[in-house]
C-alpha positions in Angstrom: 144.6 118.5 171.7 141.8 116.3 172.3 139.1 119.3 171.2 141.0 120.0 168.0 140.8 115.9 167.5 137.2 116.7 167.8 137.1 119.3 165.9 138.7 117.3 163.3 136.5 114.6 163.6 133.5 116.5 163.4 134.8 118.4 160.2 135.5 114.9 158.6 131.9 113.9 159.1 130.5 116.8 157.8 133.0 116.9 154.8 131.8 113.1 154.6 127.7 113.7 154.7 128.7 116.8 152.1 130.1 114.6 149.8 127.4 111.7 149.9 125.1 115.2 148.9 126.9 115.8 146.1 127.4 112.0 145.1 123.6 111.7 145.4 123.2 115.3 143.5 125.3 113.7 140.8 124.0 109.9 140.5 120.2 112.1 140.1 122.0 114.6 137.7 123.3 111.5 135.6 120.2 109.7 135.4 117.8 112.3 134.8 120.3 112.7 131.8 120.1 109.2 131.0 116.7 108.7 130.5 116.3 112.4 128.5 119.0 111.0 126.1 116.8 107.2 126.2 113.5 109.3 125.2 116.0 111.3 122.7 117.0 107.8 121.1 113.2 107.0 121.3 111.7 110.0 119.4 115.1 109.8 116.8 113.7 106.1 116.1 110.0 107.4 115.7 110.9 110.1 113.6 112.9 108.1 111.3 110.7 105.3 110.8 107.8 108.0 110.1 109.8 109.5 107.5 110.5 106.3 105.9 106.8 105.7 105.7 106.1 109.1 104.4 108.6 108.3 101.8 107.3 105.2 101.3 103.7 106.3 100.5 105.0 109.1 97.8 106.9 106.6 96.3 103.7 104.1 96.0 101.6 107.1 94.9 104.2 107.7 91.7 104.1 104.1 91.2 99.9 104.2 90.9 99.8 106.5 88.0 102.5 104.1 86.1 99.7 101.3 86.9 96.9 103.4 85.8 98.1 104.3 82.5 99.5 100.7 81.9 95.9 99.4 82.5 94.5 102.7 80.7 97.0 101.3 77.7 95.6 97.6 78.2 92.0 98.7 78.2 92.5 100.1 75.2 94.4 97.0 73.4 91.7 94.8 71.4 92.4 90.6 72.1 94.6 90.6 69.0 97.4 93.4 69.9 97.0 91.6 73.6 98.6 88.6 71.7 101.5 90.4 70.8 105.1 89.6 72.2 105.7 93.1 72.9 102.0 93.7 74.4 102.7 90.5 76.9 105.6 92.2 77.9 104.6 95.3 78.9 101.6 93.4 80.6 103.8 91.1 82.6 105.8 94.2 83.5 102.3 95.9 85.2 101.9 92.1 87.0 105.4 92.3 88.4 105.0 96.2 89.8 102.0 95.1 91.4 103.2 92.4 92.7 106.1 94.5 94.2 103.3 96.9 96.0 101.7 93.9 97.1 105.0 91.9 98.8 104.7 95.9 100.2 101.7 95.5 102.1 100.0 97.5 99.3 96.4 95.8 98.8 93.7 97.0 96.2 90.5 98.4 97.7 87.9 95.7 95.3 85.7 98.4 93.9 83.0 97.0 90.5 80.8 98.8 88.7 77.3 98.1 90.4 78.5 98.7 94.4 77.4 100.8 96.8 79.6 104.1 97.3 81.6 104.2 100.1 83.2 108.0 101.3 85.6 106.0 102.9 87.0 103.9 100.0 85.5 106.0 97.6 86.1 109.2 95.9 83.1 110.7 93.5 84.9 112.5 90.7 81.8 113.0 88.7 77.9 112.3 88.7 75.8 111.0 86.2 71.9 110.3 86.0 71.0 106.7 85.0 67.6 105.4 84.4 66.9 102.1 86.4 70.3 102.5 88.6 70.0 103.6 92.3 71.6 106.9 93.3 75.2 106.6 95.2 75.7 102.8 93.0 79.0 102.7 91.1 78.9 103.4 87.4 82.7 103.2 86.6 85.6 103.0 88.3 88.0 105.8 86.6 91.5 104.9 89.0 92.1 102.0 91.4 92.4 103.0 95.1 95.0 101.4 97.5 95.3 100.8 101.1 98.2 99.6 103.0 98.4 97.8 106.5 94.4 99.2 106.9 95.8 103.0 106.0 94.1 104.5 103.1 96.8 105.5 100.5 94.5 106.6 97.5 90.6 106.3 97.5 89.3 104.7 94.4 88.2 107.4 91.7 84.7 106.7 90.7 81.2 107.3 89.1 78.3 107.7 90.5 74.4 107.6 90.0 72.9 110.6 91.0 
């Protein structure tokens, strides 16, 4: 009786050290599974906030061309039609969209007429020969160009001397 006591002892141990296998199979099991569903949750975050950059920037490129046929439309306004109530309205409406690109992060890039072309900033959409101007200066800048938080959104439209 005492051998099967053994026996039984023996069989208890062994169930025992089994079971502490599979507890320790499991508790690896569960956290491997924890930490895939932490870098899941990670990469969900990521990929969301990308998207709502991406839309974002499409959204600030439709509101450009607005801007750049409002100041198209006010470039082409002499001082007396600026004067009018219905001109000043339509003005102060371009003020507040850019000041709702700019309370956006959304900055102007400065560019002037006379600067020095930069491929960064700067996109040449035509060149022109001009007598007493250096080649790559700005002769006119055809649409603003906009950067947000240091990104590039759209490079000025420009100019240049050949």
């Amino acid at each position: 009786m005492e051998a099967k006591k053994e026996q039984t002892k023996e069989q208890i141990l062994a169930d025992l050290e089994e079971c502490r296998k599979q507890a320790d199979e499991y508790l690896q099991g569960w956290q491997r599974e924890r930490a895939d569903a932490q870098n899941v949750k990670k990469e969900m975050r990521e990929y969301a906030e990308a998207l709502a950059q991406h839309t974002r920037e499409s959204l600030f490129e439709e509101l450009f061309s607005v801007l750049d046929n409002l100041d198209r439309a006010e470039s082409a306004l002499n001082e007396k039609e600026k004067q009018t109530s219905v001109t000043q309205g339509f003005l102060y409406i371009a003020r507040q969209l850019r000041d709702v690109l700019a309370r956006h992060g959304v900055r102007e890039i400065p560019t002037e007429k006379c600067q020095m072309f930069d491929p960064a900033i700067h996109e040449a959409v035509q060149e022109v020969e001009e007598e007493g101007m250096d080649p790559g200066t700005i002769l006119e800048v055809l649409e603003k160009g906009y950067t947000r938080e240091g990104k590039l959104l759209r490079p000025a439209k420009v100019t240049v001397v050949k």
